[in-house]
N, C-alpha and C positions, 0 to 999 in steps of 0.2 A: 582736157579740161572738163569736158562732159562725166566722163566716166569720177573724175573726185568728186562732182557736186553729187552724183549720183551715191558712192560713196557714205558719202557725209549726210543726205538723208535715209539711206539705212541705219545710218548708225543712231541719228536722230527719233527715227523709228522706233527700233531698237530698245535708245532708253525711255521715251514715251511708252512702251508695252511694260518694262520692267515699272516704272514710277507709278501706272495707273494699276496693272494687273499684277506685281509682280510680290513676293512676300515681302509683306510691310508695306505696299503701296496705298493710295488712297482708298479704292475700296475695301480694303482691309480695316483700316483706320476709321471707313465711316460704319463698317459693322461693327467692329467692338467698340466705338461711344455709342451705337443705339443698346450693344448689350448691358455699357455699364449705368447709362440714363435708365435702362427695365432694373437694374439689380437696386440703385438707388432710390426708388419708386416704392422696390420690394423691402428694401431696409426700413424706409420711412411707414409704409404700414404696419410691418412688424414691431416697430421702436412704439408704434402709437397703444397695437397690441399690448406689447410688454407693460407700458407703464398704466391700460387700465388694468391687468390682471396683479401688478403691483399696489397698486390701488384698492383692488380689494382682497388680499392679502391681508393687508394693514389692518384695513375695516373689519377686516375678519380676526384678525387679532386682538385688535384694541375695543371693538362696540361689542354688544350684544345684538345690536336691533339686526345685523346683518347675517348673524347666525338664525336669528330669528325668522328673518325673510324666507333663510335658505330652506330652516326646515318646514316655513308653509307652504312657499313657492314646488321646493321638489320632492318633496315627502309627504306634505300632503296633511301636516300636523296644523293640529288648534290647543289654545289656550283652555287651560281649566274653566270650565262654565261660559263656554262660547258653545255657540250653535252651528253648525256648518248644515252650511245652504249649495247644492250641488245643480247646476242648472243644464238639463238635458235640452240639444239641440235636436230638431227631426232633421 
């Protein structure tokens, strides 16, 4: 009788090592939901990305004022009989 209960926690053993450690077991399962909670994290930034650069896209298709910005902000341009003021930092 010893030797079946003995047995029967082997085997108990057994699928406890396969269910915890085993392919597909739980920590398996709690790695890939923390990979797919990071992936969803990284979609949600991206999506937020996407639609400002959608955003101005548009603005940049339908205004003027935003091509405007562009060419003073990174080019560096000014309007006919504007005066540019350049301020040096020491």
């Amino acid at each position: 009788m010893k030797w079946i209960a003995t047995i029967l926690f082997g085997l108990l053993l057994i699928l406890q090592y396969t269910l915890w450690f085993g392919n597909g077991g739980l920590l398996r399962l709690w790695q890939l939901n923390a990979v797919v909670e990071r992936q969803k994290l990284e979609n949600k930034q991206l999506l937020e990305r996407n639609r400002a650069l959608e955003a101005e896209v548009i603005d940049l298709k339908q205004g003027m004022e935003a091509i405007e910005e562009r060419a003073r902000s990174d080019l560096g341009m000014i309007k006919k009989d504007e005066t540019f003021f350049q301020v040096v930092e020491e």
